[in-house]
N, CA, C and O atoms as a GROMACS GRO file, in nm:
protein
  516
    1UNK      N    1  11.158  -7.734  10.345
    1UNK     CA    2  11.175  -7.596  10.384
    1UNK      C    3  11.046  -7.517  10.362
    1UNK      O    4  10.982  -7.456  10.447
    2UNK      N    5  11.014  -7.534  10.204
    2UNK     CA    6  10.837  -7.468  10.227
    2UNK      C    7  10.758  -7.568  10.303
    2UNK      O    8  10.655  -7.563  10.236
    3UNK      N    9  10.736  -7.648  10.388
    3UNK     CA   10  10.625  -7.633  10.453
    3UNK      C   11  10.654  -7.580  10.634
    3UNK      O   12  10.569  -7.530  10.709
    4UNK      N   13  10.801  -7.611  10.668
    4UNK     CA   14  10.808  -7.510  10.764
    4UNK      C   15  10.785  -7.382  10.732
    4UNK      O   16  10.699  -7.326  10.800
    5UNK      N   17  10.840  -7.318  10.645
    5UNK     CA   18  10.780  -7.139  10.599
    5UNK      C   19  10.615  -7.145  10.634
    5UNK      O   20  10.547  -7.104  10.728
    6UNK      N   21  10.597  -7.192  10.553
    6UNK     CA   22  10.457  -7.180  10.543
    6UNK      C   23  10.367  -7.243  10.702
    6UNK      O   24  10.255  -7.210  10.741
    7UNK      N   25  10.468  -7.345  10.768
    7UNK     CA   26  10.351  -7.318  10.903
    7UNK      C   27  10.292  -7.477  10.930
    7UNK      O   28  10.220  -7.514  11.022
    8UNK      N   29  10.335  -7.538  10.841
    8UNK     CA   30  10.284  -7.667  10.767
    8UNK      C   31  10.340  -7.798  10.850
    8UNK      O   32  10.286  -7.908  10.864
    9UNK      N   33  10.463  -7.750  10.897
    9UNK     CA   34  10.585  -7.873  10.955
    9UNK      C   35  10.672  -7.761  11.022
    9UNK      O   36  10.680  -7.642  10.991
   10UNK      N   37  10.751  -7.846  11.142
   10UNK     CA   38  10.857  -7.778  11.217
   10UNK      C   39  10.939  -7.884  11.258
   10UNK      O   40  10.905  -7.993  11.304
   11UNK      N   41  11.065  -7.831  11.233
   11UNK     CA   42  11.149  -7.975  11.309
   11UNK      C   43  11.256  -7.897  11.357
   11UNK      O   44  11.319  -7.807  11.302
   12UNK      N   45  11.272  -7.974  11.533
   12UNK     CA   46  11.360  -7.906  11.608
   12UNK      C   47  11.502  -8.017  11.616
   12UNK      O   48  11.482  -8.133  11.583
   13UNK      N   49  11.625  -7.981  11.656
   13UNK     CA   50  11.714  -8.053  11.639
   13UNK      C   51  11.753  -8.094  11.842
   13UNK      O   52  11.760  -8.009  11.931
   14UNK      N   53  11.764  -8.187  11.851
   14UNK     CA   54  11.788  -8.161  12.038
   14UNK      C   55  11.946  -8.192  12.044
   14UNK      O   56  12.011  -8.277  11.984
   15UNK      N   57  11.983  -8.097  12.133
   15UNK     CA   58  12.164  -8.068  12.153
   15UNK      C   59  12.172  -8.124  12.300
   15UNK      O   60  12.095  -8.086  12.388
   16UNK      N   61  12.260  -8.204  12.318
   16UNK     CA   62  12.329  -8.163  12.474
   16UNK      C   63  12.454  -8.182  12.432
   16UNK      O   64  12.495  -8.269  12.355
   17UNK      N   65  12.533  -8.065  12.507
   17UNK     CA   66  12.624  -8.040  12.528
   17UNK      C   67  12.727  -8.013  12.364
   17UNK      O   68  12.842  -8.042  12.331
   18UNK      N   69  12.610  -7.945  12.298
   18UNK     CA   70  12.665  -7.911  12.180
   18UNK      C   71  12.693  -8.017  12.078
   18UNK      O   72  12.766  -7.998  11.981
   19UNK      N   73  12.615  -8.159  12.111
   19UNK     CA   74  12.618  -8.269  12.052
   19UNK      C   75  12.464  -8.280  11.988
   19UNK      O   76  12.377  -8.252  12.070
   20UNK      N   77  12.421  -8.314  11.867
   20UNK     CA   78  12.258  -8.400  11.818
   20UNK      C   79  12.269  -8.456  11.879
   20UNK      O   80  12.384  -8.496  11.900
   21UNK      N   81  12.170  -8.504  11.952
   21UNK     CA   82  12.116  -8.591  11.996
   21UNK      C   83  12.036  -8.673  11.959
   21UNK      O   84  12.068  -8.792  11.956
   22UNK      N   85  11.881  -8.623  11.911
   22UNK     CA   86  11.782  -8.612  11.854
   22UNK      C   87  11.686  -8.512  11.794
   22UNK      O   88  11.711  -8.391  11.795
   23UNK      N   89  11.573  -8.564  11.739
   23UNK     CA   90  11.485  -8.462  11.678
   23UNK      C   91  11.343  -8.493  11.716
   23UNK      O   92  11.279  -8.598  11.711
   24UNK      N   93  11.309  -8.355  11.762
   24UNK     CA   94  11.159  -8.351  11.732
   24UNK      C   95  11.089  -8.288  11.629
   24UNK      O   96  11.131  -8.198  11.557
   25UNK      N   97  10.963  -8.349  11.627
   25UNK     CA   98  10.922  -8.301  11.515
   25UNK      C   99  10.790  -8.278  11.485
   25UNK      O  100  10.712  -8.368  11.517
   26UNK      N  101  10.722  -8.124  11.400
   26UNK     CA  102  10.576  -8.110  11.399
   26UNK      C  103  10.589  -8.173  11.238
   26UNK      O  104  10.615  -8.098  11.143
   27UNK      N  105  10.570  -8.308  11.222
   27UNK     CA  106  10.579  -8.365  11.057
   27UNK      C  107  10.420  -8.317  11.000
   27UNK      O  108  10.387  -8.365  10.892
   28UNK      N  109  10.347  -8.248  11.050
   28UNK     CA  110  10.228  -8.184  10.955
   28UNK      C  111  10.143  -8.126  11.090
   28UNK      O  112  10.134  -8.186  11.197
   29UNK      N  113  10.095  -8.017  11.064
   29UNK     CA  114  10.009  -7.896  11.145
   29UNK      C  115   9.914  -7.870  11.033
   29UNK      O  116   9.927  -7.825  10.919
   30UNK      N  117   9.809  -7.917  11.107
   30UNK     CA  118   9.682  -7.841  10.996
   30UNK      C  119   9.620  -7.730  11.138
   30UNK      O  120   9.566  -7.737  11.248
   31UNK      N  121   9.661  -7.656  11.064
   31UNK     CA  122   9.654  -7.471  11.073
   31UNK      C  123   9.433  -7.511  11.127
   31UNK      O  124   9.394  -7.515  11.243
   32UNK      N  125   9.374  -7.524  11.043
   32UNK     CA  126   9.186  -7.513  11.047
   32UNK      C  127   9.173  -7.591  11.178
   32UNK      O  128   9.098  -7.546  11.265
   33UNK      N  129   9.244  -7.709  11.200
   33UNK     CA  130   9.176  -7.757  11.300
   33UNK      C  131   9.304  -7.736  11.447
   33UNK      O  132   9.262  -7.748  11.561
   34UNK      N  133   9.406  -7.715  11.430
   34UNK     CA  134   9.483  -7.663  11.516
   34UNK      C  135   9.569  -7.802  11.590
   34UNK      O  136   9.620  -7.800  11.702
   35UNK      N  137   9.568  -7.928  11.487
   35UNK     CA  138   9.653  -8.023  11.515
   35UNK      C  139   9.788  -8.010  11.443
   35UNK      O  140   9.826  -7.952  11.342
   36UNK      N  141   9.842  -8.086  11.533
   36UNK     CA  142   9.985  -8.136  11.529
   36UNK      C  143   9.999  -8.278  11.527
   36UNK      O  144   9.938  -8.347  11.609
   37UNK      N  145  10.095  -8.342  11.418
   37UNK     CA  146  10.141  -8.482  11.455
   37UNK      C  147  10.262  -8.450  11.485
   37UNK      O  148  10.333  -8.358  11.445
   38UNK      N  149  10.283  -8.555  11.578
   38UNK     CA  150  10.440  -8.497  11.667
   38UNK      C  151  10.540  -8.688  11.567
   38UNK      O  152  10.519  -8.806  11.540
   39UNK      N  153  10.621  -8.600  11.558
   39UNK     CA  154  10.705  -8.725  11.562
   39UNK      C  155  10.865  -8.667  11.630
   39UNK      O  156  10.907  -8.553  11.644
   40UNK      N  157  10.919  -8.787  11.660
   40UNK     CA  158  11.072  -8.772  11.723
   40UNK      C  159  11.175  -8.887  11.778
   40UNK      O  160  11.126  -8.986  11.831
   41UNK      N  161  11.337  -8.873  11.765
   41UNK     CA  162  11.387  -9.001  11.748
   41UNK      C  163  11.493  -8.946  11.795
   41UNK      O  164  11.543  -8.840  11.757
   42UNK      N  165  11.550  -9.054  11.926
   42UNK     CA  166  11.658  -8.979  12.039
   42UNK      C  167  11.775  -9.092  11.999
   42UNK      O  168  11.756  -9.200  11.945
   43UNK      N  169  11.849  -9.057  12.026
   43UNK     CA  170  12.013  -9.139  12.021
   43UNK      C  171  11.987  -9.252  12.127
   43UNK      O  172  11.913  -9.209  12.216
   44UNK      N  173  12.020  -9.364  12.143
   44UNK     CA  174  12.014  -9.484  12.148
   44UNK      C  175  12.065  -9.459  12.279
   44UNK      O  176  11.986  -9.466  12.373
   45UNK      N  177  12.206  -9.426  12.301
   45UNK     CA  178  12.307  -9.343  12.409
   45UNK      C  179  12.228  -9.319  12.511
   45UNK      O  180  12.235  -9.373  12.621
   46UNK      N  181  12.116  -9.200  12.462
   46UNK     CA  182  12.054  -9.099  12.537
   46UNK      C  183  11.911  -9.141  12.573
   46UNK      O  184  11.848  -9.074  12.654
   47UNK      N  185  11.851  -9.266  12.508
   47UNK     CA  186  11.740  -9.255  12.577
   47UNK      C  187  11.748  -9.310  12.724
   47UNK      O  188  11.853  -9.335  12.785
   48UNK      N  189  11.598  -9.328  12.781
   48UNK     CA  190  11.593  -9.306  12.932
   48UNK      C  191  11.586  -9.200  13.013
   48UNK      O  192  11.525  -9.186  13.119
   49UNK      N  193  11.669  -9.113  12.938
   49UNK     CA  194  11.736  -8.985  13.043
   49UNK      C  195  11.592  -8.874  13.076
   49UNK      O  196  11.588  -8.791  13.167
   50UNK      N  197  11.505  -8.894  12.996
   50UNK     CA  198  11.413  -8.775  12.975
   50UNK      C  199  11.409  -8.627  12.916
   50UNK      O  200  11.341  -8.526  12.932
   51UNK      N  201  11.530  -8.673  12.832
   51UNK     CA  202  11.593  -8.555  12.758
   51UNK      C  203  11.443  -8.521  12.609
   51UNK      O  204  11.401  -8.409  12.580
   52UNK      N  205  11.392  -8.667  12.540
   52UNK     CA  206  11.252  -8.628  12.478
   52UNK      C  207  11.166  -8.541  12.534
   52UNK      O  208  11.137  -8.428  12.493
   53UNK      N  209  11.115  -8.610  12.655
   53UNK     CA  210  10.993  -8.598  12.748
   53UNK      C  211  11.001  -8.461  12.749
   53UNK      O  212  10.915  -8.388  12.700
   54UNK      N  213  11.111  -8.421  12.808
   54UNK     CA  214  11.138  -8.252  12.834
   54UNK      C  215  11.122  -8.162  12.737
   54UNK      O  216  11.021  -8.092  12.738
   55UNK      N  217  11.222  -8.146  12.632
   55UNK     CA  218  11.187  -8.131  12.519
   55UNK      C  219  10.981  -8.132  12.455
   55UNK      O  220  10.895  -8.047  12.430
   56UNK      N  221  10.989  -8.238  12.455
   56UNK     CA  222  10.844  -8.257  12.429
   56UNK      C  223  10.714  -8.162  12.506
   56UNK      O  224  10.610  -8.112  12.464
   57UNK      N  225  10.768  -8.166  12.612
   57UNK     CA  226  10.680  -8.146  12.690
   57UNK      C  227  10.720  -7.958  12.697
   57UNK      O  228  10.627  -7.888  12.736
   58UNK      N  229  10.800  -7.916  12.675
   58UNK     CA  230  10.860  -7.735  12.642
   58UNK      C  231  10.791  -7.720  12.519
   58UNK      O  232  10.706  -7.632  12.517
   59UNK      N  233  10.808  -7.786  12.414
   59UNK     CA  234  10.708  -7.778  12.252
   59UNK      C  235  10.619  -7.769  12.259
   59UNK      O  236  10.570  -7.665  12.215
   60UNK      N  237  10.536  -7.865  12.317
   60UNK     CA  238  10.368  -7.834  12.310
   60UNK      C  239  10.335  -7.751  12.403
   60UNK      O  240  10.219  -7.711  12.392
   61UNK      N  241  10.415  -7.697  12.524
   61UNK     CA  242  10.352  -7.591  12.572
   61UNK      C  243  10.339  -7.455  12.519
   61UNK      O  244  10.240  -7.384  12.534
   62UNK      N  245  10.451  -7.422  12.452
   62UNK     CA  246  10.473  -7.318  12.355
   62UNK      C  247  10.392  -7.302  12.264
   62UNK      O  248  10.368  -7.188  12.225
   63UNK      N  249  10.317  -7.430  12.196
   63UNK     CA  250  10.238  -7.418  12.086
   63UNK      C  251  10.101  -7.394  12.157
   63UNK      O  252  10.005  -7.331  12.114
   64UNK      N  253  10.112  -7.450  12.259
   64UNK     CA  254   9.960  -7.474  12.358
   64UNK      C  255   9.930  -7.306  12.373
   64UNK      O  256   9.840  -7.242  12.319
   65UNK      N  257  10.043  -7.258  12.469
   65UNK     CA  258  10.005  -7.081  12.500
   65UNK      C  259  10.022  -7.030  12.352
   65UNK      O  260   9.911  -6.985  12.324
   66UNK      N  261  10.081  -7.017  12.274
   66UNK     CA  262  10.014  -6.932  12.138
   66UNK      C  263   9.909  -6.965  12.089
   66UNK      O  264   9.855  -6.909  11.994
   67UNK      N  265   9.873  -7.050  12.143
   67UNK     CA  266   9.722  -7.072  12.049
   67UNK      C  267   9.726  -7.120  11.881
   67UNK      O  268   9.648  -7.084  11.792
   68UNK      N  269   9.847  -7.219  11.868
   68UNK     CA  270   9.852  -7.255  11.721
   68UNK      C  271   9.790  -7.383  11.725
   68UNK      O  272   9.682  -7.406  11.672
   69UNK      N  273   9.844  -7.449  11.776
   69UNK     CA  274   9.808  -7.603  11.851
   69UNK      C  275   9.707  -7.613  11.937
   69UNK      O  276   9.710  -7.530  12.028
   70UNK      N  277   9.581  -7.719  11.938
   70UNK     CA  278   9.522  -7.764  12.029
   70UNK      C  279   9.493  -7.915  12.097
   70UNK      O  280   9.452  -7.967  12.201
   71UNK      N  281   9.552  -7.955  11.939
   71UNK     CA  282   9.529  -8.125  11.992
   71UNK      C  283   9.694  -8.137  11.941
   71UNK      O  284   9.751  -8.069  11.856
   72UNK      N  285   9.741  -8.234  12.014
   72UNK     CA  286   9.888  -8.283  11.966
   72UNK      C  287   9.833  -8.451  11.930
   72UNK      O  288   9.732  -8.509  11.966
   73UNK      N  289   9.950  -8.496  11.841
   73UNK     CA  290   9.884  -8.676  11.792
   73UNK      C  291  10.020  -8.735  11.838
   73UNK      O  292  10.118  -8.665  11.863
   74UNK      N  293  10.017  -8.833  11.846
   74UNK     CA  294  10.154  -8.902  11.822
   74UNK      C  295  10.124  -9.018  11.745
   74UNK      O  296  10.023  -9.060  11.801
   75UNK      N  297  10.156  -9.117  11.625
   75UNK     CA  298  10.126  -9.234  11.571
   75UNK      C  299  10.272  -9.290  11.580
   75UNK      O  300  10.366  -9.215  11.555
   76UNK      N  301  10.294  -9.439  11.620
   76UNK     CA  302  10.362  -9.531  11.616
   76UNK      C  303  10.366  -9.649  11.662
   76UNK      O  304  10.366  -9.672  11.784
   77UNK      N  305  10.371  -9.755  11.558
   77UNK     CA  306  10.393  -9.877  11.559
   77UNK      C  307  10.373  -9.935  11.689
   77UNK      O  308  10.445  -9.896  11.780
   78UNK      N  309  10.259 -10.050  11.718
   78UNK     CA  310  10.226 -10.106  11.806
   78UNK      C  311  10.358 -10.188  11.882
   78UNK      O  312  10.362 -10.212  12.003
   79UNK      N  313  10.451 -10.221  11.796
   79UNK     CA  314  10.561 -10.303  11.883
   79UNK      C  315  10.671 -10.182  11.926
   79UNK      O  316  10.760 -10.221  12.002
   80UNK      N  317  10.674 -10.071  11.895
   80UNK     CA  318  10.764 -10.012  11.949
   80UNK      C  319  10.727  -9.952  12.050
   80UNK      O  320  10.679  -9.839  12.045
   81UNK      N  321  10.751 -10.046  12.198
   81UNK     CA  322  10.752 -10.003  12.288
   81UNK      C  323  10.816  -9.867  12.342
   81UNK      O  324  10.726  -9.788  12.371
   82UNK      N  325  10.932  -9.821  12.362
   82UNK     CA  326  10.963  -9.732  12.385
   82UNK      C  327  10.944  -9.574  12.324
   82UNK      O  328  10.986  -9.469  12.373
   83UNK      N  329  10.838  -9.602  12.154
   83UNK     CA  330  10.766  -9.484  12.150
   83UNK      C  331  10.649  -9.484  12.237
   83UNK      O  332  10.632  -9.389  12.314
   84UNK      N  333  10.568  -9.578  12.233
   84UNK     CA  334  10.444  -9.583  12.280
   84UNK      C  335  10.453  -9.567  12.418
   84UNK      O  336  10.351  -9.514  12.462
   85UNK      N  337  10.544  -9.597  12.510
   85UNK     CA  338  10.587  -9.560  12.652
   85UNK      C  339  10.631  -9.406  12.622
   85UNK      O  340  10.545  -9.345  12.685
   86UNK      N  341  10.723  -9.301  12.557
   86UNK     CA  342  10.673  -9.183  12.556
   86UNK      C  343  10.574  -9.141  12.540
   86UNK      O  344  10.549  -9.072  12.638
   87UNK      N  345  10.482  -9.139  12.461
   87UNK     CA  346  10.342  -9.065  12.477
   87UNK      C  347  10.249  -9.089  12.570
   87UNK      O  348  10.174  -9.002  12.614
   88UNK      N  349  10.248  -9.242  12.616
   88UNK     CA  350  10.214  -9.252  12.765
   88UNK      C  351  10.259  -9.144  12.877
   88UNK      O  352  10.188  -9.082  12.956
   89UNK      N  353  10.400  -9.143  12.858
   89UNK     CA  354  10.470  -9.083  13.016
   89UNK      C  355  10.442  -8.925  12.991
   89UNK      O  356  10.474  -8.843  13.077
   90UNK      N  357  10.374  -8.883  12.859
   90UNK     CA  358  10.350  -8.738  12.853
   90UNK      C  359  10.232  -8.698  12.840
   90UNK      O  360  10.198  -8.593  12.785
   91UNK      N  361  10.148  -8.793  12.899
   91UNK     CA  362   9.998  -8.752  12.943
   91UNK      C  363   9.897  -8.771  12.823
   91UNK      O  364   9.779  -8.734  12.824
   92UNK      N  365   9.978  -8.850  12.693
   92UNK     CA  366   9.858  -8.862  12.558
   92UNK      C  367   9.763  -9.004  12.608
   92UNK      O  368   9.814  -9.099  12.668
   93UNK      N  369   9.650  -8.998  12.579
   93UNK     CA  370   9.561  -9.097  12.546
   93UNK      C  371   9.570  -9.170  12.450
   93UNK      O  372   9.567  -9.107  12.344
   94UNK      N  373   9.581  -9.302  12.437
   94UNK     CA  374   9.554  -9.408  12.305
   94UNK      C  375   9.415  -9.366  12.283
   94UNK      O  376   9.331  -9.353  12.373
   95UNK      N  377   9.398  -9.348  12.177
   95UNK     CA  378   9.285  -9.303  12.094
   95UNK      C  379   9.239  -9.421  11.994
   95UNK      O  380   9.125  -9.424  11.948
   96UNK      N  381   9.344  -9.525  11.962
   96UNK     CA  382   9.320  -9.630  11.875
   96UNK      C  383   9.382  -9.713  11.794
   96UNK      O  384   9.502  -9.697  11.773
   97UNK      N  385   9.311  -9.817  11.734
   97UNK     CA  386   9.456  -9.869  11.657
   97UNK      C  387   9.460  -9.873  11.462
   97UNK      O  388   9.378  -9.926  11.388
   98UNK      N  389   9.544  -9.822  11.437
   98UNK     CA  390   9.553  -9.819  11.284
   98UNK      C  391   9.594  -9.944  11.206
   98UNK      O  392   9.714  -9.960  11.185
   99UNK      N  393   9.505 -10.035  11.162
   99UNK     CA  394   9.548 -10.144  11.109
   99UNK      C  395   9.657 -10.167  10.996
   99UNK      O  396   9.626 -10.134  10.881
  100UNK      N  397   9.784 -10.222  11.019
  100UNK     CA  398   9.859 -10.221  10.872
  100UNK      C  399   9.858 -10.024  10.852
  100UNK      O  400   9.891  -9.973  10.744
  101UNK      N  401   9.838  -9.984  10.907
  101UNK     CA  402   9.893  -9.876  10.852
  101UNK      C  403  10.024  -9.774  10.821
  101UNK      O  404  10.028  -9.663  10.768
  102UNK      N  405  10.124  -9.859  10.875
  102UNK     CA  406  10.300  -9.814  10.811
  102UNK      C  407  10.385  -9.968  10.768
  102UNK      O  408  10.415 -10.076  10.820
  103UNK      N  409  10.393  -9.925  10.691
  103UNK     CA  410  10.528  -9.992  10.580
  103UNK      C  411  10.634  -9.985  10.643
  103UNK      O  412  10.676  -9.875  10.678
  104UNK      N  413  10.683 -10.070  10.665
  104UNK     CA  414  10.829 -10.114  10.703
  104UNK      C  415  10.890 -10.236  10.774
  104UNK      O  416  10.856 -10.318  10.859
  105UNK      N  417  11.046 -10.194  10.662
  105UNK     CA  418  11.101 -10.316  10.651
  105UNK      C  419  11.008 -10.416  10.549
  105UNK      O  420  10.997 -10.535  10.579
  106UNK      N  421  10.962 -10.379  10.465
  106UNK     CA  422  10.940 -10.526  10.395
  106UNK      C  423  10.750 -10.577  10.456
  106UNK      O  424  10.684 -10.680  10.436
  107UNK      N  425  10.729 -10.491  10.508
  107UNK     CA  426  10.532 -10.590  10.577
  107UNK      C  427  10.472 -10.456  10.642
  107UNK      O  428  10.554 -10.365  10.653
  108UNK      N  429  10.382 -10.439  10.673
  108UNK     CA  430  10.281 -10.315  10.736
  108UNK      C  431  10.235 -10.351  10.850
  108UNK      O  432  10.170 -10.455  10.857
  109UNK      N  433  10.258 -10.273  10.963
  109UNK     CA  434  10.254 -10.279  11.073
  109UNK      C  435  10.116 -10.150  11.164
  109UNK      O  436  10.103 -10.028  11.166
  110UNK      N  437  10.064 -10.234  11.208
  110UNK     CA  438   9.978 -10.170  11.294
  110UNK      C  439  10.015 -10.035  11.392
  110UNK      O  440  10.117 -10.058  11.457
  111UNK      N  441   9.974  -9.940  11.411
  111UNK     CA  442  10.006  -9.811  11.470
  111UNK      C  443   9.887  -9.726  11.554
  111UNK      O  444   9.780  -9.676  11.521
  112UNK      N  445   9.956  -9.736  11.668
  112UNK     CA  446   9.880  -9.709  11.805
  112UNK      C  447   9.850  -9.564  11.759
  112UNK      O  448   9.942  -9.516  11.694
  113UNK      N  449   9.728  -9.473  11.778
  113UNK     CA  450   9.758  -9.304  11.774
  113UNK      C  451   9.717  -9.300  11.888
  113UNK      O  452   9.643  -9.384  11.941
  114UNK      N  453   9.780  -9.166  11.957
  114UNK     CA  454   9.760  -9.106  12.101
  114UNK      C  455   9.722  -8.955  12.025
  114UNK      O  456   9.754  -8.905  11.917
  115UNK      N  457   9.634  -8.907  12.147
  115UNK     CA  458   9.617  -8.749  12.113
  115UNK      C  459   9.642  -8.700  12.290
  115UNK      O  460   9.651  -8.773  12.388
  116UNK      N  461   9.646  -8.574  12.282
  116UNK     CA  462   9.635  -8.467  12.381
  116UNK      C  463   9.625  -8.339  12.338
  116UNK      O  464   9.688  -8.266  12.261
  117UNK      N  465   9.463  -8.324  12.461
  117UNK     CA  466   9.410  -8.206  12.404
  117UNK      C  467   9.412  -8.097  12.520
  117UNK      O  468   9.390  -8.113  12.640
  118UNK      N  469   9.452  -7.959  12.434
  118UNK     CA  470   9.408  -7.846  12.529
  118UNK      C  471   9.273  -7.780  12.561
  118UNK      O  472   9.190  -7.737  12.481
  119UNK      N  473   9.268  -7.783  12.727
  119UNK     CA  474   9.113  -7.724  12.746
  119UNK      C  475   9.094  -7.575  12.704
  119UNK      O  476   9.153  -7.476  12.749
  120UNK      N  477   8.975  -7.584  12.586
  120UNK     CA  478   8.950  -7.473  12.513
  120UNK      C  479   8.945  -7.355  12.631
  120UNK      O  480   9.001  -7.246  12.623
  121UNK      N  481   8.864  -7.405  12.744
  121UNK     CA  482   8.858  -7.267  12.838
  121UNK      C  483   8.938  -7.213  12.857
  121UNK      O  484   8.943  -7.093  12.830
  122UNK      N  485   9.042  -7.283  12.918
  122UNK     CA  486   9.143  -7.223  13.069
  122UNK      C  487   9.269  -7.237  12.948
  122UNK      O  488   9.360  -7.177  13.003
  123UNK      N  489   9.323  -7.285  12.811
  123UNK     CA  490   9.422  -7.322  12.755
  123UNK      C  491   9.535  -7.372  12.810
  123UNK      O  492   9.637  -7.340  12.748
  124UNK      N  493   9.552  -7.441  12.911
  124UNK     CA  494   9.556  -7.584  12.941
  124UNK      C  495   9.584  -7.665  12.935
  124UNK      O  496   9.696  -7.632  12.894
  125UNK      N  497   9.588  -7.757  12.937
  125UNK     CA  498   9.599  -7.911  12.979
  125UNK      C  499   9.546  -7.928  13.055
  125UNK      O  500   9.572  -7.858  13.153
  126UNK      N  501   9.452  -8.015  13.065
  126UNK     CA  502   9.408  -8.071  13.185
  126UNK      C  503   9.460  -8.141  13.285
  126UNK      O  504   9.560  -8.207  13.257
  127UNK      N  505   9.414  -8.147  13.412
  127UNK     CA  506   9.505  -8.275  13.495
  127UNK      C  507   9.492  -8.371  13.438
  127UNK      O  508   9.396  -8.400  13.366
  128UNK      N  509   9.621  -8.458  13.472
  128UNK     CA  510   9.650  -8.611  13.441
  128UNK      C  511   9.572  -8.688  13.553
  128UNK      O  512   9.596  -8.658  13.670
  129UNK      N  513   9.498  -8.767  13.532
  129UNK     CA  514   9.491  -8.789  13.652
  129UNK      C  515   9.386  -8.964  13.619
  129UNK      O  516   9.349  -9.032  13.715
   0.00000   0.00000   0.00000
């Protein structure tokens, strides 16, 4: 709770139809440099639908036009395909690979980071292209 107050973390809850679904999430915002690590985790049910993507893609624009946010991150695990296919389908760049860098289950697993950045000029996004 203090580090949402404070500006630090935000976590949104995603509803359809008055049901959780999933969550997104700003799990740390450093305020000086104007990043975000995004994390988020959809109901099993519900993925496919583009119910993240959307979501996702309404969040960082909001943060994009206030001017809190400029780079968004995403980090996760090289075998989990279906994170690493969201940040693909939302225009992030693989930026690299984190060796052994998350714990779980029992062994440490390698973790892809993606970024996407807003153009300082025009505040933005750039084309995908």
């Amino acid at each position: 709770v203090m580090l949402h107050q404070r500006g630090y973390a935000k976590m949104f809850l995603l509803f359809l139809r008055e049901e959780i679904v999933g969550v997104l999430s700003f799990n740390q915002i450093e305020p000086i440099n104007k990043t975000a690590y995004i994390g988020y985790w959809i109901d099993e049910s519900h993925q496919g639908q583009g119910l993240l993507s959307q979501a996702l893609q309404a969040l960082m624009d909001a943060f994009a036009r206030s001017g809190t946010v400029r780079r968004f991150v995403i980090k996760c695990r090289v075998a989990n395909q279906r994170s690493n296919q969201v940040a693909l389908r939302n225009g992030f760049t693989l930026e690299g690979c984190l060796k052994q860098a998350e714990y779980l289950n029992g062994s440490y697993d390698d973790q892809n980071i993606y970024g996407r950045i807003i153009d300082c000029d025009t505040g933005q996004f750039p084309a995908r292209g």
